[in-house]
C-alpha positions as CSV (number, residue, x, y, z in Angstrom):
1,X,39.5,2.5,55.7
2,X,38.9,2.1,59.4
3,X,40.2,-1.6,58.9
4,X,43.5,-0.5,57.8
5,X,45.7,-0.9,61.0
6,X,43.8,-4.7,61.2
7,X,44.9,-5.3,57.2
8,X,48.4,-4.3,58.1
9,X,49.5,-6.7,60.6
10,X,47.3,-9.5,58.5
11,X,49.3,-8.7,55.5
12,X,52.6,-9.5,57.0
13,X,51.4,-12.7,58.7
14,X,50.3,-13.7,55.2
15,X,53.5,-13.2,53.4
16,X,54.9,-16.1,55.5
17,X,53.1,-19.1,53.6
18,X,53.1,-17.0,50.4
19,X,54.9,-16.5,47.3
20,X,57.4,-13.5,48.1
21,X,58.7,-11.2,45.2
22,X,62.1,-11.4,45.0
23,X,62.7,-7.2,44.9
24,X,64.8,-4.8,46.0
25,X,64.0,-3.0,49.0
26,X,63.8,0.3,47.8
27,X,62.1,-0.5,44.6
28,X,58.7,-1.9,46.9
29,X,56.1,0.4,48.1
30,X,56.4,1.1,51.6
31,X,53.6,2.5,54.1
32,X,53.8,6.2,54.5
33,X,55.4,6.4,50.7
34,X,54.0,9.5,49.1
35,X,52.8,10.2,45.5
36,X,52.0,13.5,43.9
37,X,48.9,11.7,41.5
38,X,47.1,8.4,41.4
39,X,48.8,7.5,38.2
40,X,52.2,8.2,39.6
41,X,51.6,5.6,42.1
42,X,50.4,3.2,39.7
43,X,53.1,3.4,37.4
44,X,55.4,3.0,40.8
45,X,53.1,0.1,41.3
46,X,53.2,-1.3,38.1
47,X,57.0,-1.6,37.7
48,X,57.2,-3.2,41.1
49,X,54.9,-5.7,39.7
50,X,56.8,-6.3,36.7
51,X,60.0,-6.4,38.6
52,X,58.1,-9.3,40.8
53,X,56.5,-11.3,38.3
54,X,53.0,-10.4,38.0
55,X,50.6,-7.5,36.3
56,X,48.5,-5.2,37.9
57,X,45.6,-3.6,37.9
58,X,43.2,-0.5,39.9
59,X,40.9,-2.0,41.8
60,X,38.6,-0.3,44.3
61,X,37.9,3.3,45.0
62,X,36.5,5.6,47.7
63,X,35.0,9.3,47.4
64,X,34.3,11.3,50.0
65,X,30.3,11.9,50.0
66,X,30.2,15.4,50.4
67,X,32.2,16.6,47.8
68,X,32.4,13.4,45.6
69,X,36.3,13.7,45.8
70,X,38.4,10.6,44.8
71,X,40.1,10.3,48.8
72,X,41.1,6.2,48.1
73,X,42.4,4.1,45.6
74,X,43.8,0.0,45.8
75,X,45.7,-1.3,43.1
76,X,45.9,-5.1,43.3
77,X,47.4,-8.5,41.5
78,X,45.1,-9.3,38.0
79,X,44.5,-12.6,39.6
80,X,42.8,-11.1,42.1
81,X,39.3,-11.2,42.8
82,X,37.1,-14.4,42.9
83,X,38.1,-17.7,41.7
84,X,36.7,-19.6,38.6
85,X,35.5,-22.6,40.5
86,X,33.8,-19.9,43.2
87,X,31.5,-17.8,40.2
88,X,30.9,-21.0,38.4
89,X,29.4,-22.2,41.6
90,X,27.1,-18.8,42.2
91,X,26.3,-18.7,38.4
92,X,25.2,-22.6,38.6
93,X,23.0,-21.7,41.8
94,X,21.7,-18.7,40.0
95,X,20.7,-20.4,37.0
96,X,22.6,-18.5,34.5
97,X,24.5,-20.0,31.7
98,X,28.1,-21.2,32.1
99,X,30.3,-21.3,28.9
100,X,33.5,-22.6,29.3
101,X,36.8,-21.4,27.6
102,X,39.5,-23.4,27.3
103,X,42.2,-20.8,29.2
104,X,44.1,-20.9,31.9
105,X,42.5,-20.0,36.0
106,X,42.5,-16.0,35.7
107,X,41.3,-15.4,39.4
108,X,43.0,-17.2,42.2
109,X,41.0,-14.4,44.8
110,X,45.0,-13.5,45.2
111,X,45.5,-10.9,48.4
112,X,48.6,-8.8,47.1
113,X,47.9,-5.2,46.7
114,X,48.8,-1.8,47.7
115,X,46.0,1.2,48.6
116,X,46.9,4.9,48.7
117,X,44.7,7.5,50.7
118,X,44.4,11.3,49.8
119,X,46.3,13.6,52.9
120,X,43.8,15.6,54.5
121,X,46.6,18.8,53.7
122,X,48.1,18.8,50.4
123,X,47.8,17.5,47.2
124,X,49.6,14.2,48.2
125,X,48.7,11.0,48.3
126,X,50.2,8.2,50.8
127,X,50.9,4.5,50.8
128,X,48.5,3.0,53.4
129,X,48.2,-0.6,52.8
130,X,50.7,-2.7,50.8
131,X,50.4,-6.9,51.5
132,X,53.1,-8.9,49.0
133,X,52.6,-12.0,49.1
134,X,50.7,-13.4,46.0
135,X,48.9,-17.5,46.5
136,X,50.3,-18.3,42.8
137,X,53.6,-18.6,41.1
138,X,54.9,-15.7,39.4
139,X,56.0,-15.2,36.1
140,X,60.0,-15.6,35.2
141,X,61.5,-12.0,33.6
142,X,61.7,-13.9,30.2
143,X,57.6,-13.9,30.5
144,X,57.4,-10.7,32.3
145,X,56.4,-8.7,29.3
146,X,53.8,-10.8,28.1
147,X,51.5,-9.7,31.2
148,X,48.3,-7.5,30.3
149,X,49.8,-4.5,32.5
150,X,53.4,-5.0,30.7
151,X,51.8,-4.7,27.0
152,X,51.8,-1.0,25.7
153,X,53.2,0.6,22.7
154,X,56.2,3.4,23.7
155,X,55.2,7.0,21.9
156,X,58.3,5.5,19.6
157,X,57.2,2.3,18.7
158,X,53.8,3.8,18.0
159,X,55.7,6.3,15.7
160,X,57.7,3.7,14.1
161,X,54.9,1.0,13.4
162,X,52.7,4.1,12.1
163,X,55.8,4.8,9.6
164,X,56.0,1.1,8.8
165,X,52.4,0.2,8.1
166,X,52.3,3.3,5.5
167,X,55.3,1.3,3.7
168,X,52.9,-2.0,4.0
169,X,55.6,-3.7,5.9
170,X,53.4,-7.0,6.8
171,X,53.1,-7.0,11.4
172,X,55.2,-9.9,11.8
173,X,57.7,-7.9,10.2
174,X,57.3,-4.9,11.9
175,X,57.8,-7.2,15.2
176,X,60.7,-8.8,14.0
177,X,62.5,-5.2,13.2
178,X,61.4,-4.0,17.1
179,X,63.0,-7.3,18.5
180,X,66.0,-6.6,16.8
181,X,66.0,-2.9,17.4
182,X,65.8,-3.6,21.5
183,X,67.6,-6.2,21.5
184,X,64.9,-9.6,21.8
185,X,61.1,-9.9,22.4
186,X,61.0,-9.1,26.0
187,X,62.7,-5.6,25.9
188,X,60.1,-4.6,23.0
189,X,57.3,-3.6,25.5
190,X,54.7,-5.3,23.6
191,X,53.6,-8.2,21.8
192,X,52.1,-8.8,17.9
193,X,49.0,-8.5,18.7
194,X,49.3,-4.9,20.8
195,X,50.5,-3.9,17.2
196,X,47.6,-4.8,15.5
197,X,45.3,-3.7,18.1
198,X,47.4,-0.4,17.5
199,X,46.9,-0.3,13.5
200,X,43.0,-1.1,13.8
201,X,43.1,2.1,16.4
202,X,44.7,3.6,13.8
203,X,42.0,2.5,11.0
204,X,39.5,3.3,13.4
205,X,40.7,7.0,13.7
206,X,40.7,7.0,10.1
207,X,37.3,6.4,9.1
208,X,35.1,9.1,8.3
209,X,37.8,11.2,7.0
210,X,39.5,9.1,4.6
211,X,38.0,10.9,1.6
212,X,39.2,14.0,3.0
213,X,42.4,13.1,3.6
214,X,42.6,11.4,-0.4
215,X,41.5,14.9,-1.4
216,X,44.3,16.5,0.9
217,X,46.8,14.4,-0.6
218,X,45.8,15.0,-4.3
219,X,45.6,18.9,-3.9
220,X,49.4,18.4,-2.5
221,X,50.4,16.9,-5.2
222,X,48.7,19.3,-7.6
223,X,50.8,22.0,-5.7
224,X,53.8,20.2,-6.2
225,X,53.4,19.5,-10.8
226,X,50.9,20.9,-11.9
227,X,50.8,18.5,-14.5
228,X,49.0,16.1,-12.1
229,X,44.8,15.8,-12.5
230,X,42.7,14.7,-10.1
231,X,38.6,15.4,-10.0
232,X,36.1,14.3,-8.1
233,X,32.6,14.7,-6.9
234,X,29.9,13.6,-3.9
235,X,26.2,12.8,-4.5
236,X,23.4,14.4,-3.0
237,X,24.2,13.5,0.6
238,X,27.7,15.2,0.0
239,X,29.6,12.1,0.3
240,X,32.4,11.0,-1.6
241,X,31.0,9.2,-4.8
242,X,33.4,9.1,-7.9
243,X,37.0,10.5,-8.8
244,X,39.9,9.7,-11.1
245,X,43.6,10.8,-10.9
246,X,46.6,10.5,-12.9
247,X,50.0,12.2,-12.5
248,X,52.6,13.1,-15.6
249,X,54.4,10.5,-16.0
250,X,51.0,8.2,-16.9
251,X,49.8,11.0,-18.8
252,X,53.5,11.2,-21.0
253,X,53.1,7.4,-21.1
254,X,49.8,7.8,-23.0
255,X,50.7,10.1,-25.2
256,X,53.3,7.4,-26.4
257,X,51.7,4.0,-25.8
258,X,48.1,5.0,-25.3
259,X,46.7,3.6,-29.0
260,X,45.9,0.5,-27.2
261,X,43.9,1.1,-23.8
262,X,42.7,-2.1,-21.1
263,X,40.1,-1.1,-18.7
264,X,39.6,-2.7,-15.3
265,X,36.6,-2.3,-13.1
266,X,37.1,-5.5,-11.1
267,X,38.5,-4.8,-8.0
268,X,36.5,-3.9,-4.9
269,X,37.8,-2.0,-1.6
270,X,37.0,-3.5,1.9
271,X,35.7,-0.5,3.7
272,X,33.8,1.4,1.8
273,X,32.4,-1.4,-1.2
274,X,33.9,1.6,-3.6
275,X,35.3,0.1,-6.9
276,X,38.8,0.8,-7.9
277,X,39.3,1.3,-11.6
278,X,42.1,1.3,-13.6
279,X,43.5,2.0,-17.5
280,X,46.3,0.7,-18.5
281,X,48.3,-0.1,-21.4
282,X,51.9,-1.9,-22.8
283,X,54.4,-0.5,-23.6
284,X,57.6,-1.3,-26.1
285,X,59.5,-3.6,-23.1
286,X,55.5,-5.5,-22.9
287,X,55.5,-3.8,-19.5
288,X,51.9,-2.7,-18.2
289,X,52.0,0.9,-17.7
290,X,49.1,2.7,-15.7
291,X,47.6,5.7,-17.2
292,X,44.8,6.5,-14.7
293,X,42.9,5.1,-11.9
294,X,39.5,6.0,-10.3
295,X,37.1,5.1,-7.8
296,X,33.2,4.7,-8.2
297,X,30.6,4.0,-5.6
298,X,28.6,2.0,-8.1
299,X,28.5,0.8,-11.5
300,X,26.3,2.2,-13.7
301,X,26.3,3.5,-17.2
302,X,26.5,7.7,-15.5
303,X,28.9,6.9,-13.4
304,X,31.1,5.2,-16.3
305,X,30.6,7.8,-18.2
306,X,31.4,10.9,-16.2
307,X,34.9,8.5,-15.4
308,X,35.6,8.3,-18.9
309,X,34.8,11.5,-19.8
310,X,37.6,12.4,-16.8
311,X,39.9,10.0,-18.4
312,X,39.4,11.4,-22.1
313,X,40.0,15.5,-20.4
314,X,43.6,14.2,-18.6
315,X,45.2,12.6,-21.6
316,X,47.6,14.8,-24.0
317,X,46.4,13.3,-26.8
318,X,43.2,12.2,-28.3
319,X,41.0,8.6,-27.6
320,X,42.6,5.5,-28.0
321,X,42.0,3.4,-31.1
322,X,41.1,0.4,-29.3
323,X,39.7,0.0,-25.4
324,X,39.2,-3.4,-23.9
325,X,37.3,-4.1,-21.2
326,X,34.9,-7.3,-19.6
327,X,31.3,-7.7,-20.5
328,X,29.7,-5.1,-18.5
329,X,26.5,-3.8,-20.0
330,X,26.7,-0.8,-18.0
331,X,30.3,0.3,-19.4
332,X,29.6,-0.8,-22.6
333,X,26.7,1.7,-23.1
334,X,28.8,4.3,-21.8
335,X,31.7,3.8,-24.0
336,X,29.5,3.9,-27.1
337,X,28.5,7.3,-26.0
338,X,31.8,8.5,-25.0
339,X,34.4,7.1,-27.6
340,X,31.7,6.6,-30.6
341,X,35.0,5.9,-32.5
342,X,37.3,3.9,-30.4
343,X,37.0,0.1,-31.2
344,X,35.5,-1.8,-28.5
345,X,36.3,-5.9,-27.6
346,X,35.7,-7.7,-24.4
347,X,38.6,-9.6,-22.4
348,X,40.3,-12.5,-24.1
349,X,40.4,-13.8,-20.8
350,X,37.0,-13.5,-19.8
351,X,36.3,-14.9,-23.2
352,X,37.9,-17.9,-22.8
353,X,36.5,-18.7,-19.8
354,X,33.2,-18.6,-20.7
355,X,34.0,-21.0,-23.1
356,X,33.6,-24.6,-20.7
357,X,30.0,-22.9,-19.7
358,X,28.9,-23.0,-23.2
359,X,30.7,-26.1,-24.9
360,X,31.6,-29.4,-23.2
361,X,34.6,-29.9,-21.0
362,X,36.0,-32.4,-23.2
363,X,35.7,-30.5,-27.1
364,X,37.0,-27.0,-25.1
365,X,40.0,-29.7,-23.7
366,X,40.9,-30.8,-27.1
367,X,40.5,-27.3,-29.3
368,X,41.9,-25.1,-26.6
369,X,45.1,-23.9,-28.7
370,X,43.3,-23.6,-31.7
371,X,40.1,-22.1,-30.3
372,X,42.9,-19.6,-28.9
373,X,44.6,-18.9,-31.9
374,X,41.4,-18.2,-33.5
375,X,40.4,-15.5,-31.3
376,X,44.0,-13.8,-31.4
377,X,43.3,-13.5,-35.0
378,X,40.6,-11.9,-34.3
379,X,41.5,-10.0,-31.6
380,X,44.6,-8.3,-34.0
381,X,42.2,-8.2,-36.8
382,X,40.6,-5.4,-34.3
383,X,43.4,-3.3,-34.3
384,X,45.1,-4.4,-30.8
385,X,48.3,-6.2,-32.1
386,X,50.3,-4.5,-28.8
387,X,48.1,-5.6,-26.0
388,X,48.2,-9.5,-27.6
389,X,52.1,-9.7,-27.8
390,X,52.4,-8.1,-24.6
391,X,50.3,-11.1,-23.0
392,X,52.7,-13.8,-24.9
């Protein structure tokens, strides 16, 4: 801080052989300029930078000793700092490890910056330094926004991709719709990947509560037809284990199409390795038509059971005549205990399949149709005519 007077007169020596931004006068900091907080100044900072070409950063700070009280603060050009050639150099001498990246020269040890000092009386805080020249080219205003201190997401934009990602609007997309709503890329604020780095914060805030806020949602909905079911339940640890849904309309639909029931236990979510189950059905336009869904943190035959049983209380009308399902052992011990009376037959597709593992390629090549129409027959003779002509 002593220095300051000496940095002063350097700074506009410097400017001469430097790159000078091209900005209005009163839109630069000037010595003397006062601030009421260190963020006002760097936002005052900032949009000079952005104005001139280049992002910003904070840099160095100063307490006083006695009463460790912020008293100094420099903002300064990102490419400030030493250059790439410069550490490679030390780190070389030092024996540490050098990986290169294939990126452009971040540091240049670039000069332009701007300090503020706390006033002794008063909240305040002054502009005591401010050099402007920079020793690299600046970016064009068509480029502007793609600098580090330039990228943030507006309180609106955060509302509006929030809004967007619940309607599983893909990013690019979302980007595309803020380009057009400000009128091209470099009036959005941010870039593609700010978005996603706002959704994962999003996801990230998320985790932890998610069951809570699936139970939220269902007890909401409960509230609002009471002819919706939901039911859950959490293990001995009191975490979220097993529940099943379905809202009126699937539970109408099964008392209409429900003879015929296919259930599905193949899909797996990402976060949590919970499986999502589903029963479905066809109905008279060979549409699939879902009558309940469930999640289970494993599969064995207890937790099958206690979803079936779920399933079995929801519906209007008694079990289906005929369930199919793949070839889990698990599930199949747990419908024979459940629906004693309800036919039972694995997948036709998971059937077929099987059949190139057990007979050659070139005899399961040459009898596919018939082997096919073989099984249909077999598969109607069990009672499931619907689900078969809703596949054609």
């Amino acid at each position: 801080m002593n220095n300051e007077g000496d940095i002063n007169s350097l700074s506009e020596s410097m400017n001469d052989d430097l790159y000078a931004p091209q900005v209005a006068n009163d839109r630069k900091p000037k010595i003397g300029m006062r601030f009421a907080t260190v963020a006002d100044a760097f936002a005052f900072y900032n949009q000079y930078a952005r104005e001139a070409g280049f992002s910003a950063r904070s840099s160095s700070t100063k307490k006083n000793k006695k009463t460790n009280e912020l008293v100094w603060k420099q903002f300064v050009c990102f490419k400030a700092g030493q250059t790439d050639e410069n550490r490679s150099k030390k780190r070389a001498l030092s024996g540490d490890t050098i990986n290169s990246r294939a990126r452009g020269e971040v540091r240049t040890d670039c000069k332009a910056r701007a300090s503020i000092v706390k006033q002794q009386t008063g909240p305040d805080w002054s502009v005591s330094v401010f050099v402007e020249g920079h020793n690299h080219g600046l970016s064009t205003p068509s480029k502007v926004h793609l600098l580090r201190s330039h990228c943030n997401v507006s309180i609106a934009n955060r509302v509006l991709t929030q809004q967007l990602s619940e309607a599983n609007i893909p990013t690019c997309q979302q980007m595309q719709l803020l380009e057009i709503e400000h009128g091209g890329p470099e009036s959005v604020g941010c870039t593609e990947r700010d978005i996603r780095n706002f959704e994962k914060e999003l996801r990230d805030e998320q985790k932890g509560i998610d069951a809570e806020t699936l139970i939220e949602f269902f007890t909401s909905e409960k509230e609002k037809n009471k002819a919706f079911f939901f039911d859950y339940e959490t293990d001995s640890e009191n975490k979220f284990s097993r529940c099943f849904w379905a809202d009126s309309k699937s539970r109408v639909a099964y008392s209409v199409f429900g003879d015929v029931v296919v259930f599905d236990s193949t899909y797996n979510t990402n976060n949590y390795a919970m499986i999502f189950t589903a029963f479905v059905g066809v109905n008279h336009y060979h549409q699939t038509i879902v009558f309940g869904c469930g999640f289970l943190s494993d599969e064995k035959t207890e937790s099958y059971i206690w979803l079936l049983k779920k399933f079995i209380e929801a519906m209007p009308t008694s079990a289906p005549k005929s369930i199919i399902t793949d070839q889990d052992q698990a599930l199949t011990k747990a419908l024979a205990r459940v629906l004693p009376e309800t036919v039972h037959r694995y997948c036709l597709w998971h059937i077929l399949n099987k059949f190139p593992q057990k007979i050659s390629p070139v005899t399961f090549r040459d009898h596919y149709q018939s082997i096919k129409k073989c099984y249909k027959k077999f598969y109607i003779s069990g009672g499931i005519r619907a689900w078969l002509e809703g596949c054609n």
